[in-house]
C-alpha positions as CSV (number, residue, x, y, z in Angstrom):
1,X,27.6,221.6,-121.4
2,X,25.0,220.3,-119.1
3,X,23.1,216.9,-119.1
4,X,19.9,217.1,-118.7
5,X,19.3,213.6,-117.6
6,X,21.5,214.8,-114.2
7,X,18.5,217.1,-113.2
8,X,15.9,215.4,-110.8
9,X,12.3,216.3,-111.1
10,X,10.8,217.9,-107.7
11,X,7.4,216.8,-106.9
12,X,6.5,219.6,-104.0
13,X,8.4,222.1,-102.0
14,X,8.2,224.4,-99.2
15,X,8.6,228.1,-99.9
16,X,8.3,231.0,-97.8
17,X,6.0,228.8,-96.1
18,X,3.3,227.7,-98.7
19,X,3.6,224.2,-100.6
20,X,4.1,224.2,-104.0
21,X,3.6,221.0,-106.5
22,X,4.8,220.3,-109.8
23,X,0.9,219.7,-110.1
24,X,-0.5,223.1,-109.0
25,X,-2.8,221.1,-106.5
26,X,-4.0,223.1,-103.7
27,X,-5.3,220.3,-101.8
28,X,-2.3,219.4,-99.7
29,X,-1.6,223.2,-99.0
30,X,-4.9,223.5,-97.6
31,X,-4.7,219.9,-95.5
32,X,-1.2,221.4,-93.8
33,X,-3.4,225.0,-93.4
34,X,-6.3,223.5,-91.7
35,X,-3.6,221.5,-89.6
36,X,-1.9,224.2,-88.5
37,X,-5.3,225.8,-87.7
38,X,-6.4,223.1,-85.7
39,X,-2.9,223.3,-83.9
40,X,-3.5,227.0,-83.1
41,X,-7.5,226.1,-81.6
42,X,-5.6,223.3,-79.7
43,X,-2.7,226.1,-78.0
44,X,-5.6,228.1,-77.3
45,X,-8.9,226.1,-76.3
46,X,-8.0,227.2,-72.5
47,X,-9.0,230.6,-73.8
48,X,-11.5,229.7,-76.4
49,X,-13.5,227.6,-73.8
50,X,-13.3,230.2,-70.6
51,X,-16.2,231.7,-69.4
52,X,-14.0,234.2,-67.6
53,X,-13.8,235.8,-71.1
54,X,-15.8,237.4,-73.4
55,X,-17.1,235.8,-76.3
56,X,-16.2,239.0,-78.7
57,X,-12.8,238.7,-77.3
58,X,-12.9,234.9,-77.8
59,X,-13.7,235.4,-81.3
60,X,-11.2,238.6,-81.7
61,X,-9.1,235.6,-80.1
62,X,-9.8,232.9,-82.8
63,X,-9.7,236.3,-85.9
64,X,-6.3,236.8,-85.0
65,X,-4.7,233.4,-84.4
66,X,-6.6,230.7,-85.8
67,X,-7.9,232.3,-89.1
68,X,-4.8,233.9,-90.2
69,X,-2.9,231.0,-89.4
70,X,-5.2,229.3,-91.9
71,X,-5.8,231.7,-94.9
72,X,-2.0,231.7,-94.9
73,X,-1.6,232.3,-98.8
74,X,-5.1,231.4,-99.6
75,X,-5.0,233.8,-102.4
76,X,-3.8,232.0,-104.5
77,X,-5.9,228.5,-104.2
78,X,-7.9,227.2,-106.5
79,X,-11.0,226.2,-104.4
80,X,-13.2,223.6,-105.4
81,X,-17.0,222.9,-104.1
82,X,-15.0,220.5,-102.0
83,X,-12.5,222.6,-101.0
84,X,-14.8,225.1,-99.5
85,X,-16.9,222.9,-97.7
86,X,-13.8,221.5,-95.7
87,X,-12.8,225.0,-95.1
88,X,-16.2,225.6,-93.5
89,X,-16.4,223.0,-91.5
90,X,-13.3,223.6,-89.9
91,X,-14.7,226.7,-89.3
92,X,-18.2,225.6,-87.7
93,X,-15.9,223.5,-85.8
94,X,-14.0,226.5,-84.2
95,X,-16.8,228.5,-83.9
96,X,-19.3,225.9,-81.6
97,X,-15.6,225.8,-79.4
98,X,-16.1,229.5,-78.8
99,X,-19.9,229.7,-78.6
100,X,-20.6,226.7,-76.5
101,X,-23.9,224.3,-76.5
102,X,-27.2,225.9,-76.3
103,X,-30.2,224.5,-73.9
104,X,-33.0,223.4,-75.5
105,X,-35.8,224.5,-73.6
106,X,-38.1,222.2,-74.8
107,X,-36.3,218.5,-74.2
108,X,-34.5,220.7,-71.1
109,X,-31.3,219.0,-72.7
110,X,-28.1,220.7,-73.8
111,X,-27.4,220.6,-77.9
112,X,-24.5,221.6,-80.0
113,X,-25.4,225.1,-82.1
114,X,-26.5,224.0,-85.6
115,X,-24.9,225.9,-89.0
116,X,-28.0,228.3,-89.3
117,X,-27.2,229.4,-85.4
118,X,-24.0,229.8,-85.6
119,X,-24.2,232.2,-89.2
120,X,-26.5,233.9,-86.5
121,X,-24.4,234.6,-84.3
122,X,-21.1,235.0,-85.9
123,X,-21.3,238.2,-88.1
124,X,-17.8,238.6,-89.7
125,X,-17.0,237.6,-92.9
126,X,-17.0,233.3,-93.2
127,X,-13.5,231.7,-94.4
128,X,-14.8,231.1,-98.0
129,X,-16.0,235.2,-98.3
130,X,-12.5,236.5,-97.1
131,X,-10.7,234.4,-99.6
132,X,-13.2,235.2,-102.5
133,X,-13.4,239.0,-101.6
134,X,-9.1,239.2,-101.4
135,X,-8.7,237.1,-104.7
136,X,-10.9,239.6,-106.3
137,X,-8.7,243.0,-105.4
């Protein structure tokens, strides 16, 4: 016969790398996500930041590393007004690395790209649309 006082109650766990909580929060999965993405921009901000390259293949660069090593089971989060706006600025974040500061031509000063510059230029899918569009397949 078993006890079932000799059972201890697991708050979180790792599993095939996600982390899951006796609380089906999301919020610490996606802090560890958006860690691991900002680990990836840091291994590869020689790259992101070289003028020797591209900037498609800087953003093929950042497609294939940095954003896949962030929506890493992002289908099944639960994301929050919050949630998404933390997601996005990571992403802005990434993005201005790989597009640079733009001259203003009228102060004759360099600025960083605002959020309406960057949509601009950047025409893939943002983080929030890929994780909407795959959680409704």
């Amino acid at each position: 016969m078993i006890n079932n006082n000799s059972f201890e109650r697991v708050e979180e766990f790792r599993y095939l790398g996600t982390t899951l909580t006796n609380h089906n929060s999301t919020q610490e999965e996606i802090k560890t996500r958006l860690k691991s993405g900002n680990t990836c921009c840091h291994s590869v901000q020689n790259l992101l930041f070289s003028s020797l390259l591209s900037k498609n293949i800087r953003i093929k660069i950042y497609r294939t590393i940095i954003f896949h090593a962030v929506l890493y089971g992002c289908l099944t989060w639960s994301l929050t007004l919050r949630k998404e706006c933390r997601l996005r600025v990571f992403e802005n974040r990434a993005l201005r690395r790989i597009f640079g500061p733009k001259r203003d031509e009228v102060r004759a000063e360099w600025r960083k790209l605002h959020n309406e510059e960057l949509n601009e230029l950047y025409s893939s899918q943002i983080i929030i649309q890929v994780i909407k569009s795959g959680r409704m397949r």
